[in-house]
N, C-alpha and C positions, 0 to 999 in steps of 0.2 A: 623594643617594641612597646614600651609603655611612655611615650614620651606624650604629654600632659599639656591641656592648654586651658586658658581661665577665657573661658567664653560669655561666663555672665561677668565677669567682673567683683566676684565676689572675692576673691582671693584665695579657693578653693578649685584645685585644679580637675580640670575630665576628663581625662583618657576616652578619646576618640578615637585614635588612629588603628588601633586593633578592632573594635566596630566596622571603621570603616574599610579595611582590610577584607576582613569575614564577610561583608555582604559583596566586596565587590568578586571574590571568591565563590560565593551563593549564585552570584546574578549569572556567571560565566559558566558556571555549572549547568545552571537552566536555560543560559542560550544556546549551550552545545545538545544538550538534550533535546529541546524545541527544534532545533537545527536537525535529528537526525531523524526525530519524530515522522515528520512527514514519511522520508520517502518509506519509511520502516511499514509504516501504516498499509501505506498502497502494496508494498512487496507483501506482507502475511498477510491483510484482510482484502486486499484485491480494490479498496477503498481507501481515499484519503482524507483522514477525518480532520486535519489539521492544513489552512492552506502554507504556503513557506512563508518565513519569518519576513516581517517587512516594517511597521511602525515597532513593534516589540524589538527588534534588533536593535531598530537607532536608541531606542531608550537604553538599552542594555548596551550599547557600546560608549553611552556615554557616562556613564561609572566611574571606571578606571579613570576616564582623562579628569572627573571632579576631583577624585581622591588624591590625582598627581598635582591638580591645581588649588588643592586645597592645605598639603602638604607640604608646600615650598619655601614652609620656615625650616632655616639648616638645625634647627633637632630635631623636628618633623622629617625632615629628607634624612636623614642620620637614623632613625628608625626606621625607616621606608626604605632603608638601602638592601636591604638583604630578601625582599620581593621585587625586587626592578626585574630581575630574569620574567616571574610570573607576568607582570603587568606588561611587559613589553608584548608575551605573546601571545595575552588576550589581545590588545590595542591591534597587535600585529591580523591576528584571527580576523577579529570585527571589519578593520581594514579590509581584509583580503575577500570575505565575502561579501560586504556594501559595495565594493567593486564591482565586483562579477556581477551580481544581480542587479545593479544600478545601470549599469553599460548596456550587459544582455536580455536585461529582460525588460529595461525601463521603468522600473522602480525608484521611481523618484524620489522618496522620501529614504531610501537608502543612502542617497549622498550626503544626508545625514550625521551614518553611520562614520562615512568616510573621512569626513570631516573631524567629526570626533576622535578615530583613531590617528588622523597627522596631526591634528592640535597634543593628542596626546604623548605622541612620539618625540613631537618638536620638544613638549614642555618634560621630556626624561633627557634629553638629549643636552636641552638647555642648562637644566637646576644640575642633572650631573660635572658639567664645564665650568659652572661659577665655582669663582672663587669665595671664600668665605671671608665675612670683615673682619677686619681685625682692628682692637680700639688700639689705643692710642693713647 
């Protein structure tokens, strides 16, 4: 999990990938809570102070699939490998509710969401299947 990459070019390595982990962990946190906010609202105060998630979702769906595309050097995927359960079932999550409310409710900007979660599915599905080079 501490796998390192030189982003200025200085020759001094950043550990990002645990950063980027943690927030996408933070973000998924906060969408499931926003997510259950609403209806909580209306059930105890008889009011709903929060309308359902809608441009905040697509942001927050699209996390995961940065981190999986941002990830796709094989040491980076090599420390990323032991949260693919996790990321799949956010990706999967996000997916499944930019669905529902894009179809049912016409929330357009949820397809979004949707998008984001098969871009990011495709790209776990993909970087896990390659093969790794090998020099010569």
């Amino acid at each position: 999990m501490t796998a390192t990459r030189d982003t200025e070019g200085t020759g001094h390595a950043v550990p990002w990938l645990p950063y980027g982990l943690a927030g996408v962990k933070i973000v998924f946190i906060l969408a499931v809570f926003r997510l259950l906010s609403t209806p909580f609202s209306e059930e105890m105060f008889g009011e709903q102070w929060l309308p359902m998630p809608t441009w905040d979702w697509a942001l927050a769906s699209a996390t995961p699939t940065l981190l999986v595309l941002l990830a796709r050097r094989p040491a980076d995927w090599t420390a990323l490998s032991g949260e693919l359960t996790f990321l799949r079932i956010a990706l999967t999550f996000y997916l499944v509710y930019g669905l529902a409310f894009a179809a049912l409710q016409g929330e357009a900007v949820l397809w979004t969401s949707v998008l984001a979660g098969l871009v990011g599915l495709v790209a776990i599905h993909l970087l896990n299947h390659k093969e790794p080079a090998h020099d010569s």
